[in-house]
C-alpha atoms as one frame of an Amber mdcrd trajectory, in Angstrom:
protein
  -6.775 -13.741 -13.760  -6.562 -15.429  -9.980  -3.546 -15.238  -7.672  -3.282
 -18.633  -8.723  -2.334 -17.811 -12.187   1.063 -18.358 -12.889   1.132 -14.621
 -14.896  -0.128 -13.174 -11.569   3.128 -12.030  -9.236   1.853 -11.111  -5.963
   3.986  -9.170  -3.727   5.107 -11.671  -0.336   3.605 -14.691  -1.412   6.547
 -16.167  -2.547   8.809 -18.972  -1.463  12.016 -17.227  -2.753  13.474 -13.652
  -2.880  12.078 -13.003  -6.922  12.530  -9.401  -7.625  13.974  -8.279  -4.693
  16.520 -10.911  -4.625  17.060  -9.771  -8.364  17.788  -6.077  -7.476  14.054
  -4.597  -8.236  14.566  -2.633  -4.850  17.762  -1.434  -5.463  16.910  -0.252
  -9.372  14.264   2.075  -8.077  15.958   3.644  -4.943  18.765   5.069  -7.564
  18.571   8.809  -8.367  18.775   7.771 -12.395  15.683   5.732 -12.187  13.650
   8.727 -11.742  11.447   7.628  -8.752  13.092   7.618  -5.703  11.478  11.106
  -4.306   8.152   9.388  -5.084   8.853   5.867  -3.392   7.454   6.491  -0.029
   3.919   8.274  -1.607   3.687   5.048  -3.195   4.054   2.783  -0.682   1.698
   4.936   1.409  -0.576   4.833  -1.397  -0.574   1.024  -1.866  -0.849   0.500
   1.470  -3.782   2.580   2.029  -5.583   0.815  -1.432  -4.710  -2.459   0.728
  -6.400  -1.281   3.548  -9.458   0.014   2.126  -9.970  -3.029  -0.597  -9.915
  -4.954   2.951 -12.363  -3.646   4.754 -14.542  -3.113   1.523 -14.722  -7.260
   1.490 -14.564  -7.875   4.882 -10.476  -9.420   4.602  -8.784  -9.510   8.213
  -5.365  -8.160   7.146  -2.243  -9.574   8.906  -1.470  -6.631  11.517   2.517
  -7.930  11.269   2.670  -7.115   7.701   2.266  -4.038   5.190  -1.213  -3.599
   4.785  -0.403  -4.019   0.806   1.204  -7.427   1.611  -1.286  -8.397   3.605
  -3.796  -7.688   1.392  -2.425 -10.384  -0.844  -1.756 -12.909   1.667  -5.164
 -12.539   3.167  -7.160 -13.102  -0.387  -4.996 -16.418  -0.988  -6.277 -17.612
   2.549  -8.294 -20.690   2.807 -11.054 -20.800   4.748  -9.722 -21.961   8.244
C-alpha cells in the first residue's frame, strides 16, 4: 500500500473535513465509547511514533503541525 492508494486514509492530507467532519472526533470524546480517559496517551503516543519514524528516515516534519500529521504530509512531499 502507498499514500497514494485510494484504501490508504491519511490523517490531514485531505481536501475536505472526512471523518472529522463526519463526527469521528466527537464519537470518541463520549464517556460510552470507552476511550476518552485514554485519548490524550494516544495522541502523545502517535505523535511521538511520528517523530521518531522522522528522524529514523531523515523526514523534516512541519514544526506548525502535530508531529503525527506531519509525518504524513512530509512522506507525500515531492522532492522540491
Amino acid at each position: 500500500m502507498t499514500p497514494d492508494d485510494p484504501r490508504v486514509s491519511v490523517a490531514g492530507a485531505s481536501a475536505g473535513g472526512g471523518a472529522v467532519v463526519a463526527g469521528a472526533v466527537d464519537l470518541m470524546r463520549e464517556p460510552a465509547c470507552g476511550i476518552v480517559d485514554a485519548l490524550d496517551s494516544m495522541v502523545d503516543a502517535l505523535n511521538e511514533h511520528g517523530r521518531e519514524y522522522a528522524a529514523e528516515r531523515g523526514l523534516a516534519l512541519d514544526g506548525r503541525l502535530p508531529p503525527f500529521v506531519a509525518l504524513a504530509v512530509a512522506g507525500n512531499r515531492s522532492e522540491e
